[in-house]
Structure formats: structure tokens, C-alpha cells
N, CA, C and O atoms as a GROMACS GRO file, in nm:
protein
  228
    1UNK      N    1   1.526  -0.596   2.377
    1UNK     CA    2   1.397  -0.534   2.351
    1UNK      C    3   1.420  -0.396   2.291
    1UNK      O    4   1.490  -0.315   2.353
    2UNK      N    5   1.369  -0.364   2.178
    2UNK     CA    6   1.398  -0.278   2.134
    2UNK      C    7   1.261  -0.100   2.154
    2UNK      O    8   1.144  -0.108   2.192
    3UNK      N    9   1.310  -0.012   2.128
    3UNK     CA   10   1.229   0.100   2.145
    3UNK      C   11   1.079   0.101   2.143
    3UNK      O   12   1.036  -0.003   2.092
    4UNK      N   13   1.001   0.172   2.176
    4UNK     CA   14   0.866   0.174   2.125
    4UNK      C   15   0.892   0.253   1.989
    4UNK      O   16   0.832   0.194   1.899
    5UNK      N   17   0.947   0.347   1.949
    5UNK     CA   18   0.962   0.381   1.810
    5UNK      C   19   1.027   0.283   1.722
    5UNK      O   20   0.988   0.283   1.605
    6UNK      N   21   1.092   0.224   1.745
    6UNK     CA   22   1.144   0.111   1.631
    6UNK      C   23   1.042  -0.002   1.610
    6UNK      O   24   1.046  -0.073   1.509
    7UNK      N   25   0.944  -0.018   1.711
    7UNK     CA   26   0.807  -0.122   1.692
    7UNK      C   27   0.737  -0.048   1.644
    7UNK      O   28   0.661  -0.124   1.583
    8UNK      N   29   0.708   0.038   1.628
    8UNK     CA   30   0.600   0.132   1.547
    8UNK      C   31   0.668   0.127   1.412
    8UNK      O   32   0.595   0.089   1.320
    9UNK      N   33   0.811   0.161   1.377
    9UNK     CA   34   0.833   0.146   1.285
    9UNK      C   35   0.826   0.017   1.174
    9UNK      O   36   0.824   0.006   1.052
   10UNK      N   37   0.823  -0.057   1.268
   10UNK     CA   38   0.860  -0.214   1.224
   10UNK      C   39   0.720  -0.271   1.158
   10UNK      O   40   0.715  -0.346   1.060
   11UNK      N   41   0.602  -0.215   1.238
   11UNK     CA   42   0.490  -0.253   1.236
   11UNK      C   43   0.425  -0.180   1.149
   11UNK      O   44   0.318  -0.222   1.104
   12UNK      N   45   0.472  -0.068   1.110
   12UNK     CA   46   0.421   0.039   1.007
   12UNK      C   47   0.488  -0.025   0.864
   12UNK      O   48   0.438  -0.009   0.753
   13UNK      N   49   0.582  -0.082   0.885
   13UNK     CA   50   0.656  -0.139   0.746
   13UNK      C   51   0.594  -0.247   0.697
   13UNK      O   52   0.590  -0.276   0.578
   14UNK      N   53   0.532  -0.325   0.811
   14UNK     CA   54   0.484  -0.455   0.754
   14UNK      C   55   0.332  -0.445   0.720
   14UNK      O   56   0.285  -0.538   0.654
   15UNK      N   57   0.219  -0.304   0.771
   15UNK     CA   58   0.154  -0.336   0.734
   15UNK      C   59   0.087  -0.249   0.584
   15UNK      O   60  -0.010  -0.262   0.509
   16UNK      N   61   0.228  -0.136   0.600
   16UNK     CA   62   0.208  -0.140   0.438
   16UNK      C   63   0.233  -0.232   0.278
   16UNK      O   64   0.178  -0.239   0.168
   17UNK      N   65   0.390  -0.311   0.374
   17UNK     CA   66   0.385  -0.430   0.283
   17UNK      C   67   0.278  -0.509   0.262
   17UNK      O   68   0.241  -0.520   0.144
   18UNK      N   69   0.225  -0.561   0.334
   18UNK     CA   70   0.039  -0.626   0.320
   18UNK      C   71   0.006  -0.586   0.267
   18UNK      O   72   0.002  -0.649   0.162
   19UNK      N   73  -0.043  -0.480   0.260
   19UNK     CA   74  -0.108  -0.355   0.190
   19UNK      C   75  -0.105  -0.386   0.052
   19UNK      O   76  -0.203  -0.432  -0.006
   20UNK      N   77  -0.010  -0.366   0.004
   20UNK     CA   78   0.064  -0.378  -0.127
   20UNK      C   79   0.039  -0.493  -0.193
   20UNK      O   80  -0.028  -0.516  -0.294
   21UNK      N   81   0.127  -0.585  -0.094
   21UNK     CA   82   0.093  -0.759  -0.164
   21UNK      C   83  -0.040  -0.783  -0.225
   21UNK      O   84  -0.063  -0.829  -0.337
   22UNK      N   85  -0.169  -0.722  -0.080
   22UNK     CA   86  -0.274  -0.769  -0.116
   22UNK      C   87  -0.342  -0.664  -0.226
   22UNK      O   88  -0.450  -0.712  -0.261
   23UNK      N   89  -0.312  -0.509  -0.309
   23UNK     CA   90  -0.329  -0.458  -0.395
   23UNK      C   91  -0.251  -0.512  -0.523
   23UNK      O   92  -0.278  -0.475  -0.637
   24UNK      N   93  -0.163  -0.593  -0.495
   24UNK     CA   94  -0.092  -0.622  -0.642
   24UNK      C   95  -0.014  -0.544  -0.682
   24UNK      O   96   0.020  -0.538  -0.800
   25UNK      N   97   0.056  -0.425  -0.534
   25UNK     CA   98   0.133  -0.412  -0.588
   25UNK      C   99   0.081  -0.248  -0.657
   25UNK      O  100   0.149  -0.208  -0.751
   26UNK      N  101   0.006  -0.192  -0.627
   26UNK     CA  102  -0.063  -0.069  -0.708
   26UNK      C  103  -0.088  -0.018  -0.588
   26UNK      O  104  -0.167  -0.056  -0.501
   27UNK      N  105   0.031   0.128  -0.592
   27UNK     CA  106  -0.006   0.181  -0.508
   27UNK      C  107  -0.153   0.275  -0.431
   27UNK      O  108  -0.170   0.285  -0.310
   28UNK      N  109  -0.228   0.325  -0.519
   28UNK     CA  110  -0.313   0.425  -0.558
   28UNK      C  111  -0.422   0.329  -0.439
   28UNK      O  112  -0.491   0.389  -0.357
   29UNK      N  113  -0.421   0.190  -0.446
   29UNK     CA  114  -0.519   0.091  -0.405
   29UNK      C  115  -0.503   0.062  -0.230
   29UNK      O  116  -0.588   0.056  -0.141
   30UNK      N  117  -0.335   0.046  -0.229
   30UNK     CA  118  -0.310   0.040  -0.125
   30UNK      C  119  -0.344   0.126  -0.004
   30UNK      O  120  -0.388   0.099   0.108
   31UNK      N  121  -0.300   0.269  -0.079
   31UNK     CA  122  -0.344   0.364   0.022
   31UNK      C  123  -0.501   0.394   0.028
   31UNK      O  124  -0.549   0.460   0.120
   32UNK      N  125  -0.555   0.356  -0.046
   32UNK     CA  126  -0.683   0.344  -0.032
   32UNK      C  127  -0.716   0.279   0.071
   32UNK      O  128  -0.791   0.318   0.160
   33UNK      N  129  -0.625   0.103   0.057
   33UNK     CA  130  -0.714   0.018   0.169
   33UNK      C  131  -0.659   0.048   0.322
   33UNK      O  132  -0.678  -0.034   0.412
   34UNK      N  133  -0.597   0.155   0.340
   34UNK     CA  134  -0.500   0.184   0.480
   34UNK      C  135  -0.546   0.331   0.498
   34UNK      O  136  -0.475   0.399   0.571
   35UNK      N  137  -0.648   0.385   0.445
   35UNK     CA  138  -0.696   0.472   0.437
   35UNK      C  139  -0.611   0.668   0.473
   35UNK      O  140  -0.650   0.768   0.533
   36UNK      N  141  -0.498   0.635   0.404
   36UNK     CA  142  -0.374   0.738   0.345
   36UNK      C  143  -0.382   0.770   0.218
   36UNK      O  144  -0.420   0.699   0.126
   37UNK      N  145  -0.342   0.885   0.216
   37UNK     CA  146  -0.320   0.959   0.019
   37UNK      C  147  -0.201   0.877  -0.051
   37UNK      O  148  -0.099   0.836   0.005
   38UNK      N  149  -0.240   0.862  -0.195
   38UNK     CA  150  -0.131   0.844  -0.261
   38UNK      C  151   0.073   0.892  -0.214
   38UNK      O  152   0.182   0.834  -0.223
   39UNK      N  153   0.027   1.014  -0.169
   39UNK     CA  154   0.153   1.064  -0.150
   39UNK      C  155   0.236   1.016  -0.038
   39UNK      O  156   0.351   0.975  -0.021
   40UNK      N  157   0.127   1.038   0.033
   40UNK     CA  158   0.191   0.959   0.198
   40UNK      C  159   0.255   0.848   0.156
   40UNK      O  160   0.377   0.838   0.164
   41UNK      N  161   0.145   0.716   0.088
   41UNK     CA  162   0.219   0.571   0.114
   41UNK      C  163   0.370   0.589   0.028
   41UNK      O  164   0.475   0.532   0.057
   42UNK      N  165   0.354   0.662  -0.056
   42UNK     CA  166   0.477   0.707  -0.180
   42UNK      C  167   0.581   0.729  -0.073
   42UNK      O  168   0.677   0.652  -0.070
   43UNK      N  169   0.570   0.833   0.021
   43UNK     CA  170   0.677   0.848   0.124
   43UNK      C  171   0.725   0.770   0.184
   43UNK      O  172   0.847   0.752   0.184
   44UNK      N  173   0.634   0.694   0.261
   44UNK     CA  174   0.659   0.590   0.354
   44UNK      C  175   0.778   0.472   0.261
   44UNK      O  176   0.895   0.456   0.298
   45UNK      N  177   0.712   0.397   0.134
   45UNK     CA  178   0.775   0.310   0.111
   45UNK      C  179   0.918   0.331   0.062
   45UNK      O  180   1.001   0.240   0.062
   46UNK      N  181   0.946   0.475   0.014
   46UNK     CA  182   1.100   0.516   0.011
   46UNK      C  183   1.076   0.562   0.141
   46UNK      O  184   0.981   0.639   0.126
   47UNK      N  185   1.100   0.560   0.238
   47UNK     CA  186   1.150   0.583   0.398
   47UNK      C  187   1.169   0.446   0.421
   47UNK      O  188   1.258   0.424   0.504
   48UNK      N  189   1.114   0.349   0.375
   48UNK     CA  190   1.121   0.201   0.459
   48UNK      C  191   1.228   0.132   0.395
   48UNK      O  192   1.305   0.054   0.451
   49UNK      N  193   1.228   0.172   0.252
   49UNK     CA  194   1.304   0.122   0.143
   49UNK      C  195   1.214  -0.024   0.100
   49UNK      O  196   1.271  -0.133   0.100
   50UNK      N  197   1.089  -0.011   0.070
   50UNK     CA  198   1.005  -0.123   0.060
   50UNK      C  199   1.003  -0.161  -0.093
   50UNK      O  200   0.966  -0.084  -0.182
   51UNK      N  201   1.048  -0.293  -0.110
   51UNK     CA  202   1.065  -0.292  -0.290
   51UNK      C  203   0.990  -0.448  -0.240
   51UNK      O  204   0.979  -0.509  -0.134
   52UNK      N  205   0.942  -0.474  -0.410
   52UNK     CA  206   0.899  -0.552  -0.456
   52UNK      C  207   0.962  -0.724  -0.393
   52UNK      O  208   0.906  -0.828  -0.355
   53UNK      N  209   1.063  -0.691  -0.404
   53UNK     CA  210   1.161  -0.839  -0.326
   53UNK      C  211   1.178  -0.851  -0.200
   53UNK      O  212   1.235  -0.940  -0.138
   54UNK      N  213   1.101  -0.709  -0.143
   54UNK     CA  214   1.037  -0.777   0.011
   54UNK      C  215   0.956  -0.868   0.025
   54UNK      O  216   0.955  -0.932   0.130
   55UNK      N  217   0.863  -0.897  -0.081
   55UNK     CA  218   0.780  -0.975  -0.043
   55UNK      C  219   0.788  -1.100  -0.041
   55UNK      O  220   0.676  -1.153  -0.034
   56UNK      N  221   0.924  -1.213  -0.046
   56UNK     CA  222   0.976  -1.276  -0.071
   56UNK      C  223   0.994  -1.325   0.044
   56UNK      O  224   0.990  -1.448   0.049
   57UNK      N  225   1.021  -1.249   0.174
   57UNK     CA  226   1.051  -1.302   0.341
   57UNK      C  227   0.967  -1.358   0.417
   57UNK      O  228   1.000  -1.391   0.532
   0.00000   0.00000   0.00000
């Protein structure tokens, strides 16, 4: 069983990936629908290392 910070993390990764998938992929939209600034989600997905060929899993 792992940390309560590594489930937050885990869970923060996947539901910006959603995010994304279901914007197409445009960020500007995403953070819109997760209701965060452009800049933030910009951070997050280089912190997660979230690329396009995640969405593949």
C-alpha cells in the first residue's frame, strides 16, 4: 500500500490525462474543464511527464 501522497499523485495524473484525451489534446481547454490556468496544467504535465503516448495504456 502505498502513501497517501503517491495516491494523490497518481490520481492527479490520471485525471489530467482525461482531461486532455477528452480536450483533444489542447491544453488551454483542458484546464478550463479542471478548472486551473493554462500555466498550472503546463506544470503539472512536465512534473508527471504526461505525453501524448500515455494515452495508449
Amino acid at each position: 500500500m502505498g502513501s497517501l501522497r503517491e495516491k494523490v499523485r497518481e490520481i492527479e495524473k490520471e485525471e489530467i490525462l482525461n482531461a486532455m484525451r477528452a480536450c483533444n489534446w489542447i491544453m488551454a481547454r483542458a484546464a478550463k474543464k479542471l478548472d486551473i490556468t493554462e500555466r498550472m496544467i503546463g506544470y503539472k504535465i512536465k512534473k508527471y511527464d504526461i505525453r501524448k503516448e500515455d494515452e495508449k495504456q
